[in-house]
N, CA, C and O atoms as a GROMACS GRO file, in nm:
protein
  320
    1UNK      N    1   2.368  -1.402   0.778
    1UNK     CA    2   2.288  -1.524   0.780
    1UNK      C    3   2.148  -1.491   0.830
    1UNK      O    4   2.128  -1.414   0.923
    2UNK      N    5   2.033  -1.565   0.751
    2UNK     CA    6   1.870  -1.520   0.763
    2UNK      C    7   1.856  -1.647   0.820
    2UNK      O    8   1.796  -1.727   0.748
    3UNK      N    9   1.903  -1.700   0.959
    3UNK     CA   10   1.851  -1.835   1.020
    3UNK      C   11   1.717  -1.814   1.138
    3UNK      O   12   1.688  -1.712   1.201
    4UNK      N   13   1.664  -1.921   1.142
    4UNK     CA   14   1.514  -1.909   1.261
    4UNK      C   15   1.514  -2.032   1.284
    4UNK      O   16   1.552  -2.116   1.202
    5UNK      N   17   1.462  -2.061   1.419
    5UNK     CA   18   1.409  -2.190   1.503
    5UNK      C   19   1.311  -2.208   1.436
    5UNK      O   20   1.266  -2.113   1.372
    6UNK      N   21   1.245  -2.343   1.430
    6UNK     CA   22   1.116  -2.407   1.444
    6UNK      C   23   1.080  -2.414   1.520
    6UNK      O   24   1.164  -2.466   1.593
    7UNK      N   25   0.913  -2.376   1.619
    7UNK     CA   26   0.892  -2.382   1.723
    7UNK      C   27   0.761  -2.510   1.694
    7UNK      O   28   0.693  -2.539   1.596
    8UNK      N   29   0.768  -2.549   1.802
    8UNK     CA   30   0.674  -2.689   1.875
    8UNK      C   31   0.563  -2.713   1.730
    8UNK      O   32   0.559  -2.828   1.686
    9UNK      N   33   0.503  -2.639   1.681
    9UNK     CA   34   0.425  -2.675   1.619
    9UNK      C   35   0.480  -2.650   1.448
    9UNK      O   36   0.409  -2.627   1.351
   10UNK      N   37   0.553  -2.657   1.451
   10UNK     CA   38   0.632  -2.639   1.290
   10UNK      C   39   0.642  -2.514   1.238
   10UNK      O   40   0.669  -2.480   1.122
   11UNK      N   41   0.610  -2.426   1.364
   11UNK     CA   42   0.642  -2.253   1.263
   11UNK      C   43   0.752  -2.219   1.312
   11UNK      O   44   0.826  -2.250   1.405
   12UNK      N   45   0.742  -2.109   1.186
   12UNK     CA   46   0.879  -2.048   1.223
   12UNK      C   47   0.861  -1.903   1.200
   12UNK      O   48   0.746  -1.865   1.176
   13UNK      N   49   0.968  -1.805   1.204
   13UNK     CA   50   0.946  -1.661   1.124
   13UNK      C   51   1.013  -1.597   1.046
   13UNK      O   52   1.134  -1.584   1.061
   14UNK      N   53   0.950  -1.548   0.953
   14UNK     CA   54   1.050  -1.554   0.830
   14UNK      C   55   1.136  -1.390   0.895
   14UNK      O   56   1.098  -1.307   0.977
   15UNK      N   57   1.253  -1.399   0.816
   15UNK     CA   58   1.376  -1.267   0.842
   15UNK      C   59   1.278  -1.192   0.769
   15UNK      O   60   1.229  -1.225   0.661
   16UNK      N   61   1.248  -1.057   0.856
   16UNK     CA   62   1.207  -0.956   0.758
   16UNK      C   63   1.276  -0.948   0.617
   16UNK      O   64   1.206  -0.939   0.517
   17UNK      N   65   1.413  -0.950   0.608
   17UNK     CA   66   1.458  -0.913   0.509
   17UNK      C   67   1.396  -1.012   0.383
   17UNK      O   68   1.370  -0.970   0.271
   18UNK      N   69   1.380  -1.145   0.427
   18UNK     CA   70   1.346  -1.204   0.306
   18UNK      C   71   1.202  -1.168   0.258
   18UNK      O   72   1.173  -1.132   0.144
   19UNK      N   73   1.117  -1.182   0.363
   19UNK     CA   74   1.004  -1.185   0.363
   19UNK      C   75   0.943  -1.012   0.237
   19UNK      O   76   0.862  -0.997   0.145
   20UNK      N   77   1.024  -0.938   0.297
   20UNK     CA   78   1.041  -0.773   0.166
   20UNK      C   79   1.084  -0.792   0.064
   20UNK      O   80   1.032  -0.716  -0.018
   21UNK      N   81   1.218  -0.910  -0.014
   21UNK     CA   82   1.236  -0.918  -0.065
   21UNK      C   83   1.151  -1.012  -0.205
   21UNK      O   84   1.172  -1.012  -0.327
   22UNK      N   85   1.058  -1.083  -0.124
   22UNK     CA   86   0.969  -1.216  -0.221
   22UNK      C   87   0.787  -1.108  -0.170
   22UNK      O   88   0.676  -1.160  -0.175
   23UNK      N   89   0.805  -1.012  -0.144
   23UNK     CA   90   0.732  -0.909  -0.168
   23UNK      C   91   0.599  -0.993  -0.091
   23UNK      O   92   0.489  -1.006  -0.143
   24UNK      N   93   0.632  -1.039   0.027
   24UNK     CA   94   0.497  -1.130   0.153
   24UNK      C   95   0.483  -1.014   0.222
   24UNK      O   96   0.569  -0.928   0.241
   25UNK      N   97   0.368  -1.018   0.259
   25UNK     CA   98   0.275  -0.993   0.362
   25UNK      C   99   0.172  -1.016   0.442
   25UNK      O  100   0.099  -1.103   0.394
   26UNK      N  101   0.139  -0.981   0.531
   26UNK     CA  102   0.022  -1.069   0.631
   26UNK      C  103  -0.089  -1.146   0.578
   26UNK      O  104  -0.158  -1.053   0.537
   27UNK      N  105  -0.124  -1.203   0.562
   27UNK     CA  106  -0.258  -1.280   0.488
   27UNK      C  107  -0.178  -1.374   0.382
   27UNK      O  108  -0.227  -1.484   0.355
   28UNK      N  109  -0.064  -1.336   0.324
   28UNK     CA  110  -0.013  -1.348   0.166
   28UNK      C  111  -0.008  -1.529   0.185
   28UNK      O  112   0.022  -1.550   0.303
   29UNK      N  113  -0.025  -1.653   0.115
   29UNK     CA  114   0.033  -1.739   0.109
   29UNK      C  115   0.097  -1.840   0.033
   29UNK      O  116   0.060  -1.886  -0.075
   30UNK      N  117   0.218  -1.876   0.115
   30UNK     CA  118   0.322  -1.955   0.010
   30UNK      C  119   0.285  -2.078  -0.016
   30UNK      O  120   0.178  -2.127   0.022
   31UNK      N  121   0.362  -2.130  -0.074
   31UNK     CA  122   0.329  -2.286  -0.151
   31UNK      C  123   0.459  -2.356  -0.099
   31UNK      O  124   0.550  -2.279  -0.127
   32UNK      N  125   0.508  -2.464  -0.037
   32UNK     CA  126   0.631  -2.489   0.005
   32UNK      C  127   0.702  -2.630  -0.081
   32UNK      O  128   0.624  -2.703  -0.141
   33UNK      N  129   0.808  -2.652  -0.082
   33UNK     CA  130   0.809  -2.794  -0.143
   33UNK      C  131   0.965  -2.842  -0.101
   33UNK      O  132   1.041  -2.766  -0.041
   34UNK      N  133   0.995  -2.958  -0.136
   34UNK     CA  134   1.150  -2.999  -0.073
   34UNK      C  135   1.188  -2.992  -0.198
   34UNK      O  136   1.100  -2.996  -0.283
   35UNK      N  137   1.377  -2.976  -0.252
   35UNK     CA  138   1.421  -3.006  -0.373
   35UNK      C  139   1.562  -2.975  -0.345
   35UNK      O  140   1.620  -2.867  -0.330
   36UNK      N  141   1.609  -3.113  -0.341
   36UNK     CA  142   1.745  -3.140  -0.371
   36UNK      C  143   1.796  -3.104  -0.239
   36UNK      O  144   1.902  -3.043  -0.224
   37UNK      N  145   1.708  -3.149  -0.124
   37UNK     CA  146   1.738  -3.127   0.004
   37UNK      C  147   1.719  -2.987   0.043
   37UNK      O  148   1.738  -2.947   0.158
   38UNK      N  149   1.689  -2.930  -0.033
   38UNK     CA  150   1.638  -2.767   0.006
   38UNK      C  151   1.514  -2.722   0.043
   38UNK      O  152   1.420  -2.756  -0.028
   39UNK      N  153   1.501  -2.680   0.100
   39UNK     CA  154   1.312  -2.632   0.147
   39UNK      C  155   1.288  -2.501   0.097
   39UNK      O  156   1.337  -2.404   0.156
   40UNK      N  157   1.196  -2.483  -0.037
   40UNK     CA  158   1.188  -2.396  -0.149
   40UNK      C  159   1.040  -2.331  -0.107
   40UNK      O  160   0.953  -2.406  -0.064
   41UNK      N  161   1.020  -2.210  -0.118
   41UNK     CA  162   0.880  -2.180  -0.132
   41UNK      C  163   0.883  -2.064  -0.220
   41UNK      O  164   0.986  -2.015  -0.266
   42UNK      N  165   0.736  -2.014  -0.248
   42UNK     CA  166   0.662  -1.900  -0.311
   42UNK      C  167   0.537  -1.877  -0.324
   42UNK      O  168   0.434  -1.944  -0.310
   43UNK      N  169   0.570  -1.734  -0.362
   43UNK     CA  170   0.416  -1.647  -0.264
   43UNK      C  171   0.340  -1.701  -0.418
   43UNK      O  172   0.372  -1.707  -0.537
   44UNK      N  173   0.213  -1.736  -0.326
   44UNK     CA  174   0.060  -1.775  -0.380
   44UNK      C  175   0.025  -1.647  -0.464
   44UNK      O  176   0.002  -1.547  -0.398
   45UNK      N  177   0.017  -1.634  -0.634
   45UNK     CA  178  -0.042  -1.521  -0.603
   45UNK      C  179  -0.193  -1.552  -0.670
   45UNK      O  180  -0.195  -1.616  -0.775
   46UNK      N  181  -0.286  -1.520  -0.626
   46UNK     CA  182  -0.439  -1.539  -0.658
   46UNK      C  183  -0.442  -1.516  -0.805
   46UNK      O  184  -0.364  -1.431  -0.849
   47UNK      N  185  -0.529  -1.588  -0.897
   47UNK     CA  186  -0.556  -1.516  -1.022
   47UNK      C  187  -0.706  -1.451  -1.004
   47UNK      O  188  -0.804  -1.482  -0.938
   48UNK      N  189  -0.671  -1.329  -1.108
   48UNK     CA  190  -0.762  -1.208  -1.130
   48UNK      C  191  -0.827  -1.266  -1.220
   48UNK      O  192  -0.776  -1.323  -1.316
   49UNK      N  193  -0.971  -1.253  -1.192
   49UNK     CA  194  -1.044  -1.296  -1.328
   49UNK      C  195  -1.099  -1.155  -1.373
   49UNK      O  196  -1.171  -1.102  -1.288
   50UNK      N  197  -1.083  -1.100  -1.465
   50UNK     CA  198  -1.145  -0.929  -1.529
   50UNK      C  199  -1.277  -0.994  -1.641
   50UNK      O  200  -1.276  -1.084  -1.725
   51UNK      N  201  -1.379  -0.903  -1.597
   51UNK     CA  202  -1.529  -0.983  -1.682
   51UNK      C  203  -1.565  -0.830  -1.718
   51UNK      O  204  -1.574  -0.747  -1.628
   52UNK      N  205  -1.588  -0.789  -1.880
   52UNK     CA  206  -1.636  -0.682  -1.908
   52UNK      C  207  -1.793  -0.699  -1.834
   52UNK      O  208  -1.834  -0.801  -1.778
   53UNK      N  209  -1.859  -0.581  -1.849
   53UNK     CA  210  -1.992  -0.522  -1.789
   53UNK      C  211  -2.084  -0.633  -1.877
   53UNK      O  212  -2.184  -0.676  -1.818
   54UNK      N  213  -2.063  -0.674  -1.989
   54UNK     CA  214  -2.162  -0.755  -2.012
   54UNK      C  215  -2.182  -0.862  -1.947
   54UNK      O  216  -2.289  -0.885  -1.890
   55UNK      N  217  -2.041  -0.973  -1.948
   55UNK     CA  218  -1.991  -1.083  -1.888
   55UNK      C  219  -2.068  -1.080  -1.770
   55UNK      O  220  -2.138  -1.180  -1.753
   56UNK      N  221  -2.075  -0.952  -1.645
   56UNK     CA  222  -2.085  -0.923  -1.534
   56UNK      C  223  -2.252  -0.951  -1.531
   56UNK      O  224  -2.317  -1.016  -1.450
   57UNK      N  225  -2.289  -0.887  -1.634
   57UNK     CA  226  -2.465  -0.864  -1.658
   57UNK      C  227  -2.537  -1.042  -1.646
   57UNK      O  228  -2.616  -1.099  -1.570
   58UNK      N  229  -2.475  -1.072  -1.739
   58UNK     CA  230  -2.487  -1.230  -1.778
   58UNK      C  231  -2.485  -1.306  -1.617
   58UNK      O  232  -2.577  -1.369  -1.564
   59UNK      N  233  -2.411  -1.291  -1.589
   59UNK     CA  234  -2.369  -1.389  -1.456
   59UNK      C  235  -2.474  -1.374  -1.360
   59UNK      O  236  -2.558  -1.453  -1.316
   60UNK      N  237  -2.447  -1.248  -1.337
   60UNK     CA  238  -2.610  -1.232  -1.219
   60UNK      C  239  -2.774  -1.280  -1.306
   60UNK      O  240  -2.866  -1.333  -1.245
   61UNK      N  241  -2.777  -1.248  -1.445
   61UNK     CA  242  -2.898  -1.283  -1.442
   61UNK      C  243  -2.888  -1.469  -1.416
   61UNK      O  244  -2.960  -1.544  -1.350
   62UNK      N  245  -2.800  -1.488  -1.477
   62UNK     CA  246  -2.804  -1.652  -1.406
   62UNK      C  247  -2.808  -1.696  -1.279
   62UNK      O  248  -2.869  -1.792  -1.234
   63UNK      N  249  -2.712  -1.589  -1.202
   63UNK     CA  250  -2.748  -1.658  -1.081
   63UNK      C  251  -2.877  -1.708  -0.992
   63UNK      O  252  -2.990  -1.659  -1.000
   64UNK      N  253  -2.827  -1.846  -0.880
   64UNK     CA  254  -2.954  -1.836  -0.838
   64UNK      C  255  -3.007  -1.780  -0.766
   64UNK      O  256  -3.127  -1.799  -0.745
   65UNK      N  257  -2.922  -1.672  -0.690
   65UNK     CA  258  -2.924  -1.570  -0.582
   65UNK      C  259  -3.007  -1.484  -0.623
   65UNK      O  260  -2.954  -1.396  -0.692
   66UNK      N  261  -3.179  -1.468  -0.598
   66UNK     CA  262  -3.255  -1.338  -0.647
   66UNK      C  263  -3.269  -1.333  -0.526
   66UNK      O  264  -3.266  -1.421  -0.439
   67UNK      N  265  -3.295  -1.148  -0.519
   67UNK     CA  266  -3.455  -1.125  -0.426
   67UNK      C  267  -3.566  -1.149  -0.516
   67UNK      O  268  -3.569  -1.152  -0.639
   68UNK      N  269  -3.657  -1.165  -0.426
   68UNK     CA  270  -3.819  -1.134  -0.474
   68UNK      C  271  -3.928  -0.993  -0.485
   68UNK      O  272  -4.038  -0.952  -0.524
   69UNK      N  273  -3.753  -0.946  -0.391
   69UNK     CA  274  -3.844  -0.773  -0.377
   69UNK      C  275  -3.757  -0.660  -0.381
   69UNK      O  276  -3.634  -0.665  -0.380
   70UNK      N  277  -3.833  -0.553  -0.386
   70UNK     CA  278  -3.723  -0.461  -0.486
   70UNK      C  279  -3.610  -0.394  -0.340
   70UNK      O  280  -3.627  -0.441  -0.228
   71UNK      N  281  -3.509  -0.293  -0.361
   71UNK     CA  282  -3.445  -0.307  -0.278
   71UNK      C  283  -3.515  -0.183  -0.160
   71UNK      O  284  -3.477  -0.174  -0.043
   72UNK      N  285  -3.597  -0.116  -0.207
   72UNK     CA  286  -3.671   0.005  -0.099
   72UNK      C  287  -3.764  -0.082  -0.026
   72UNK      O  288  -3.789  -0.043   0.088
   73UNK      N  289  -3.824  -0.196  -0.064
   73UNK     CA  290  -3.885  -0.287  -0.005
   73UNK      C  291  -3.786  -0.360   0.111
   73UNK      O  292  -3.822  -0.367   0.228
   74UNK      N  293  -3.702  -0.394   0.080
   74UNK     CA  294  -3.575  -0.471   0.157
   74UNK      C  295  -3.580  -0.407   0.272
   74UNK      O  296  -3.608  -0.456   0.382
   75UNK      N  297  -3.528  -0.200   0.226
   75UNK     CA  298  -3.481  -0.109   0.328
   75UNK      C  299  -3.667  -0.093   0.480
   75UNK      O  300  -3.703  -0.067   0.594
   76UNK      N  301  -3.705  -0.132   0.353
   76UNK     CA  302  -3.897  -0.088   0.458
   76UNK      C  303  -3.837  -0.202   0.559
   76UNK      O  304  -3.775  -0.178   0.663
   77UNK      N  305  -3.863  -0.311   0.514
   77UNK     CA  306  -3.890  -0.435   0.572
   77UNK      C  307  -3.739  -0.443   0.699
   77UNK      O  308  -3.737  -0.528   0.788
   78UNK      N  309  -3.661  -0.370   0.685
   78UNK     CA  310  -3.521  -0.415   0.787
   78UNK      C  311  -3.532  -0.281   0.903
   78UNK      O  312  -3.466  -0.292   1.006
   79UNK      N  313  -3.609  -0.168   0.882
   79UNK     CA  314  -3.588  -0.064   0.957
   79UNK      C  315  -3.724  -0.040   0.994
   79UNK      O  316  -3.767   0.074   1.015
   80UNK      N  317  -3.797  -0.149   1.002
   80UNK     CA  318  -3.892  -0.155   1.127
   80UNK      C  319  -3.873  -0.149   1.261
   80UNK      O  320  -3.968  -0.157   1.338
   0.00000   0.00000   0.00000
């Protein structure tokens, strides 16, 4: 049996064993939900967005994030 307390503030800790088995780790996060009286979860997993080199090119020139000056200018101006 993989049982744990709830402590004061609603946590708990998961059994290593499960936690290796649904492949969690520190940072990782689940999504929780009730069903059919059961308390169900699963790991969050982020989506990857993949942008070829052009895609990549495109984006920055749009952005609104410029400098105004080149980056040896940057390095002058910070190591005064």
């Amino acid at each position: 049996m993989n049982a744990t307390a709830i402590r004061d503030r609603r946590q708990t800790t998961l059994p290593l064993k499960v936690a290796k088995e649904a492949g969690l780790v520190p940072g990782d996060q689940v999504e929780w939900w009730v069903e059919g009286g059961e308390i169900r979860g699963r790991k969050i997993v982020p989506k990857i967005v993949k942008m070829s080199k052009a895609e990549c090119l495109r984006a920055i020139k749009r952005s609104p994030l410029k400098f105004k000056t080149t980056w040896n200018e940057l390095q002058k101006e910070t190591r005064q």
